[in-house]
N, C-alpha and C positions, 0 to 999 in steps of 0.2 A: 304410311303404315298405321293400323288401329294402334288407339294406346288405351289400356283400360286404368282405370281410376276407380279407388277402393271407397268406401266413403271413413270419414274420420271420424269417430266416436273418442274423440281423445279431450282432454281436458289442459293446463300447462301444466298440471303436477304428470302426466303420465303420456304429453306427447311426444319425447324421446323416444321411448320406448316403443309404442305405438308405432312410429314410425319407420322405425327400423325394422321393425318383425314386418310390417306390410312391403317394404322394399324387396326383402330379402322374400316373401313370398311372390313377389316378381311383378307387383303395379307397379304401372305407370307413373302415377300421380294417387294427390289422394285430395278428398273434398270435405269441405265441412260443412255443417249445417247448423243453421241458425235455430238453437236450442234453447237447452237451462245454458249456455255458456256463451263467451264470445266468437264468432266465426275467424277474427283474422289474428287473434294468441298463436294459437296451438302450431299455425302455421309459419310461425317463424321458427319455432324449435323443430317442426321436422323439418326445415330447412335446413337448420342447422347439423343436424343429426343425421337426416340419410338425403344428403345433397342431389343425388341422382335425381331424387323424385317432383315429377311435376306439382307445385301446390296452387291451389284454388278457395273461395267460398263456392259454395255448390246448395245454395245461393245464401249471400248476405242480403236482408231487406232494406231496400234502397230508400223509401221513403222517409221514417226516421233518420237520415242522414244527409247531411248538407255532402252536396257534389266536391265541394273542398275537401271534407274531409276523404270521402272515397277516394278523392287523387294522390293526395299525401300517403296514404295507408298502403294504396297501388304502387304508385312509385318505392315508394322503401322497400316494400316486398320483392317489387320484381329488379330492386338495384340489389337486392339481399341474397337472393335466391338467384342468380347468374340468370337474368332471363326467363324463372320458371313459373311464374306466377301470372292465372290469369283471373280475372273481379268476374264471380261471377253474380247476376243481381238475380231479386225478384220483388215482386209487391207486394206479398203475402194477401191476406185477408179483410174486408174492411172493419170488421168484430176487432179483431187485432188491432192494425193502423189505428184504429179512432181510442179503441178503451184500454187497451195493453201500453201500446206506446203513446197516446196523446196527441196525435197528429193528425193533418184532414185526409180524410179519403172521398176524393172525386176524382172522375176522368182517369181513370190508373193508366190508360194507355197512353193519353196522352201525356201526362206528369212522366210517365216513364221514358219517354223519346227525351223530354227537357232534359232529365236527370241525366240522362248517356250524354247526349251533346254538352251539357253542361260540364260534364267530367271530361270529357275527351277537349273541352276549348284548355282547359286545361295543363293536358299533355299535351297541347298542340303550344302553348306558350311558353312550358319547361323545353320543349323538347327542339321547337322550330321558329323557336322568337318569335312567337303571332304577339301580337297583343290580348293581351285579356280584356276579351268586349262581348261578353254574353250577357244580352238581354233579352229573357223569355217569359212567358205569360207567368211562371212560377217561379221563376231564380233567377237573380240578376246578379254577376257577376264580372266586374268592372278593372279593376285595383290588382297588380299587383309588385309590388316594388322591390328592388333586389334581392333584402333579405329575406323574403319571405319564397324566392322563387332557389327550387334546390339545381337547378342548371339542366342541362341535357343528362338522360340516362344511357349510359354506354351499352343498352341492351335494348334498346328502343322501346317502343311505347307500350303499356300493358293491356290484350286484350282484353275489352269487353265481350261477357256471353250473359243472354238472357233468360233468364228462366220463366216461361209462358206455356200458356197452356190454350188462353181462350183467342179466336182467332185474330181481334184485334192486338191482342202483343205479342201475338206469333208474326204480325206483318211488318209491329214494331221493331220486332230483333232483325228480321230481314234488311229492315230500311237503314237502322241506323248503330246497330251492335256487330261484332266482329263473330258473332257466333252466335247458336241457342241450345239452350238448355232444357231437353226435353224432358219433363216430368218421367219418372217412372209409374207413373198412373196410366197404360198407355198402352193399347193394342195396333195392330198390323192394320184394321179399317180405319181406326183414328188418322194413325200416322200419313197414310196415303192418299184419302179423302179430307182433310180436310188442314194438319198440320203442314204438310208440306207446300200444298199450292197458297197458304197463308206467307208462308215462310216468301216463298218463290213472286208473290206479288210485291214483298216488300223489297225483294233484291227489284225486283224491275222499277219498282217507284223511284229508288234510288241509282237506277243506271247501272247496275251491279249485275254481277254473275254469281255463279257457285263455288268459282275456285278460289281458294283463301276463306270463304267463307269456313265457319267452323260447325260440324253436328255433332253434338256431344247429346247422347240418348241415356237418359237412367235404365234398365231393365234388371226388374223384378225377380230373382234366381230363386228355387226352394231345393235344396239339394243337400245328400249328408250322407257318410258314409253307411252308416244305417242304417233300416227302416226307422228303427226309432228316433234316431237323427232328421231324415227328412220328414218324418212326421211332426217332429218337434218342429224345424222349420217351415212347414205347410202352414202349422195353426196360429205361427207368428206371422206371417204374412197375410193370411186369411184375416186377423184382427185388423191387420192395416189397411187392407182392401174394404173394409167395413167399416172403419174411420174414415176414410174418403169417398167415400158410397155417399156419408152425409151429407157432404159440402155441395150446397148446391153449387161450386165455380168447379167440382169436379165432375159435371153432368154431361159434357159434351164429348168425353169417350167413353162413357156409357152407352151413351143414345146411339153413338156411333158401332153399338153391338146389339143394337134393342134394348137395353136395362135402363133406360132413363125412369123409368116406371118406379125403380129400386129406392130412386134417391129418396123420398118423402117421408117413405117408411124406414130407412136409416133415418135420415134426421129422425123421427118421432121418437128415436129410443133415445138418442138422445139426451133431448129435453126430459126425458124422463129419466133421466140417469143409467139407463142398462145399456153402457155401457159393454159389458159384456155376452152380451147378444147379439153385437153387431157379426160377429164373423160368422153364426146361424146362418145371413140372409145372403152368403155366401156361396152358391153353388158351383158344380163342375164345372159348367160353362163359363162361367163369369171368371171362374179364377184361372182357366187354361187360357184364357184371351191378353191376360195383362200379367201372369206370373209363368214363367219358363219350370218347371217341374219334373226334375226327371233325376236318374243315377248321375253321380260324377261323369263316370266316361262317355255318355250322352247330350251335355248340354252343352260343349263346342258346336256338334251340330245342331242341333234346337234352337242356340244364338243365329246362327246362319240363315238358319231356313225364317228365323223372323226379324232381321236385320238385315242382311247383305252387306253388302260394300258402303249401305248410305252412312253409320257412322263414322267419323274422325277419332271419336272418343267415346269409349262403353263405359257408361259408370253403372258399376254392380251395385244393386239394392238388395242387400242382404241382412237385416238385422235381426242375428240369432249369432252364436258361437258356433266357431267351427276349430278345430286341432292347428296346431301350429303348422306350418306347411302344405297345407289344404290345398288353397287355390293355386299353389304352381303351377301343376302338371294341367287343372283348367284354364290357366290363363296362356299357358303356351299349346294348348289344343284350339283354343279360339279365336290366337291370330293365324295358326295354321289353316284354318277352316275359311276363314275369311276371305 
């Protein structure tokens, strides 16, 4: 059955709270994102607080972080949370990687395969007595002696899901993650041309199938009870479709609608700082392809008609406010619909 997942704008001063009003609005799970804060805080307290719910990073950047430490972090979580906890990663940007956090960026698909397998020898050592014997082009890990290993987890191991976009670590989550994490940057031609048979080459390099595998889809929602509401929500998405319009690594479901042309001219504002022109270069086209748009009691079916049955897991990308109790009545239209 789908499970939808909210995303978590929560902090630890206010992710109690947070979490509970998202429950009780009827997700799933809920995701975090690697922000101004840390991705895997907040997600012990909504564990704690509204236990039902599935918790995740939705993605933590994997690079900055030793494979050790991800498994330690996983394990607690997913001993903590009965089971409910899945790592989700990503590689973020090389601007990033190299001048924000200080680390190298090359090869991201490949460092990326190391890092999952690295994390998973891991759990394969806590969990099934392997020995710790990962030696990879980028992380070598060897060693580990009783006290440092926390035993088998009574909930078994914690899925890995990848958060990719461009085709080689879309074939990388195929091969060697338990799931993927599909950008909410992300149209119906994207998805079918050219994520999925990525996705579908790396199950086959690795002998795998579909079933167990995990699709967890971001999708883009603009909705309000409103006009003024969804208007308000239109022009906060429009900015963000216009922040990623920049990036040249989000150019490949663009082109996959004809807008690759877009991206140059996003970047150039830029570098020039305007910023706030970006959601101008935004037109009808572009934003009915990658944002769902429409009244409340319509975007159950809207989800449908540009998802089907392929997701596991819909994480809604919504950032705007919306009244407390909002998304019930849509979140229980949209696994009906489904």
């Amino acid at each position: 059955m789908l499970k939808i997942d909210a995303p978590f704008y929560a902090t630890v001063a206010n992710a109690a709270d947070e979490a509970k009003r998202l429950a009780a609005d009827g997700f799933d799970g809920v995701y975090t994102l690697e922000g101004s804060s840390d991705p895997f805080f907040p997600l012990l307290l909504a564990s704690e607080h509204a236990p039902q719910l599935d918790i995740s990073t939705g993605i933590a950047v994997a690079f900055p972080r030793n494979p050790s430490h991800l498994a330690y972090q996983s394990w607690d979580l997913h001993k903590f949370s009965k089971g409910k906890f899945l790592l989700g990663l990503g590689s973020q940007i090389k601007t990033h990687i190299e001048n924000r956090f200080g680390c190298e960026f090359s090869r991201p698909a490949a460092r990326m395969r190391e890092h999952i397998l690295a994390t998973k020898a891991f759990f394969d050592c806590w969990q099934d007595g392997t020995r710790l014997n990962f030696q990879g082009e980028f992380t070598r890990h060897t060693l580990m002696t009783p006290m440092f290993n926390p035993g088998a987890n009574p909930y078994g191991k914690p899925p890995i899901l990848l958060g990719a976009l461009g085709p080689k670590m879309t074939e990388v989550a195929g091969e060697v993650a338990d799931g993927i994490i599909m950008h909410p940057f992300n149209n119906q031609a994207f998805i079918e041309q050219h994520a999925l048979p990525a996705v579908r080459k790396g199950l086959a390099k690795a002998g795998r199938d579909e079933s167990g595998f995990i699709m967890s889809l971001g999708a883009m929602i603009a909705t309000g009870e409103t006009e003024e509401a969804m208007q308000a929500a239109k022009a906060s998405i429009k900015g963000l479709l216009g922040f990623y319009a920049s990036t040249p690594a989000y150019i490949p479901p663009m082109d996959a609608i004809g807008y690759a042309d877009l991206q140059p001219e996003a970047n150039r504002l830029t570098k020039e700082g305007k910023w706030d022109q970006l959601s101008a270069l935004i037109d009808d086209t572009f934003f009915e392809a990658f944002c769902i748009y429409d009244e409340p009691q319509n975007i159950a079916a809207r989800v449908a008609a540009k998802y089907g049955a392929l997701p596991d897991r819909l994480s809604l990308y919504t950032p705007y406010a919306t009244p407390e109790g909002f998304w019930k009545p849509i979140i229980q239209q949209i696994k009906g619909a489904v």
